[in-house]
N, C-alpha and C positions, 0 to 999 in steps of 0.2 A: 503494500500500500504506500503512501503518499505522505513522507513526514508530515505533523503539523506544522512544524515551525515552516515548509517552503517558501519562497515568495514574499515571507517578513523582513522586513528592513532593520541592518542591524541598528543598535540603538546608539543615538547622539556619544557622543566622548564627554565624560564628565567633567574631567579635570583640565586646568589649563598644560599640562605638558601633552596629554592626550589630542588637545584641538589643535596645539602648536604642530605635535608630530603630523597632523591629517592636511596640515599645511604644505607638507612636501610629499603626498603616498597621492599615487596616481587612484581615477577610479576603474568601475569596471571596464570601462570604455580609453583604459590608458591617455585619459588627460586628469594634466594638473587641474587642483578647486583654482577658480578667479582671481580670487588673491594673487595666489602666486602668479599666473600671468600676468594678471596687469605690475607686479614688480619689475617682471622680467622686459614688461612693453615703457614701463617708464625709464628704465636703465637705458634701454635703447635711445628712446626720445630725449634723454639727457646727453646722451653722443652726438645723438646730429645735432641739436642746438650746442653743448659746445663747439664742435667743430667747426660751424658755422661760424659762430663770438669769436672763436681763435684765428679760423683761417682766412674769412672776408675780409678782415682789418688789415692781415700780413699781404692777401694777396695785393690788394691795393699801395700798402706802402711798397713792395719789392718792386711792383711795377712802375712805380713810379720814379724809386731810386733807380734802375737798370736804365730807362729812358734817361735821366740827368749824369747817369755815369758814363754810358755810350752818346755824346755827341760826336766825340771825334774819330767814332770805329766807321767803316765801312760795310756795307751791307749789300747783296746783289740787288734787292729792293727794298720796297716798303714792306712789303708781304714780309717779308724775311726777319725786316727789323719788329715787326709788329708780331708775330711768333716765337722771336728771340724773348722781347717784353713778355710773353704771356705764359712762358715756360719759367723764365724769371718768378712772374706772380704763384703758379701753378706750385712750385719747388717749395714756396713760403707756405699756401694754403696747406699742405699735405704737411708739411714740418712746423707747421704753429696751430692749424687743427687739430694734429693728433694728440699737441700737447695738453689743448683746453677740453678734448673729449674724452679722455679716458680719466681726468679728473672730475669734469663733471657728472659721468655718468660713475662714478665708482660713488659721488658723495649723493646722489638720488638714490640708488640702491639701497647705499646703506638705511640711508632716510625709510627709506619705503619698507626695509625690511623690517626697521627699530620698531617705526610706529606700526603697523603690519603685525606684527609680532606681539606686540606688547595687547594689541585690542582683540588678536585673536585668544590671547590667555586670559586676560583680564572678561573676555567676551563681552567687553563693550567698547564701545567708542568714545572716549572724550578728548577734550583738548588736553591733557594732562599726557596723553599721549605722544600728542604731537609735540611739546614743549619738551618731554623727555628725551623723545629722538632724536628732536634739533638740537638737546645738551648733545645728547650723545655721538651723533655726527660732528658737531664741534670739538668734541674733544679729539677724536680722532685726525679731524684735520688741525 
């Protein structure tokens, strides 16, 4: 015959280390609970905005030094000089991006996971949350 229990949903996690650990256990359908996505989607979206904050500033200033440091090179043309400048910028974007995105995506993470963490144990939400984090992020940076 047919357990009783079949088809019963097992029961909530009671404790906060219990709801923390259900934080990272895939389900039966092998995806992460929401939470932890959306951590994993803000980390990202703290990369490309740094990289952005880091690299659009560097690209503009390289390209503009390379223009005022090449007056007196020669070039086949314009085309030439004008890709020379934008590989200049390009060089800067990639080496002052990388340097503001992987800072600011490591300190969104962190953020995301303190407070994350703390509202899934505590199983609620407050600001007290989010003040903790942001100590707690602070200290680390």
């Amino acid at each position: 015959g047919a357990h009783p229990q079949f088809g019963r949903p097992a029961p909530p996690p009671q404790t906060g280390w219990e709801r923390l650990s259900e934080l990272w256990r895939r389900d039966e359908r092998q995806r992460y609970p929401e939470e932890t996505v959306n951590i994993l989607k803000s980390g990202f979206t703290g990369g490309v905005v740094g990289w952005m904050y880091g690299g659009l500033p560097a690209f503009y200033h390289a390209r503009k030094a390379f223009i005022e440091r090449s007056h007196g090179e020669l070039f086949q043309n314009r085309a030439d000089a004008v890709q020379s400048a934008h590989r200049a910028g390009l060089r800067s974007f990639i080496r002052y991006g990388w340097r503001w995105s992987w800072r600011v995506a490591t300190f969104v993470t962190i953020f995301n996971m303190a407070s994350t963490g703390l509202s899934v144990y505590r199983n609620k939400s407050t600001i007290s949350n989010y003040a903790s984090a942001g100590g707690k992020t602070a200290c680390v940076f």
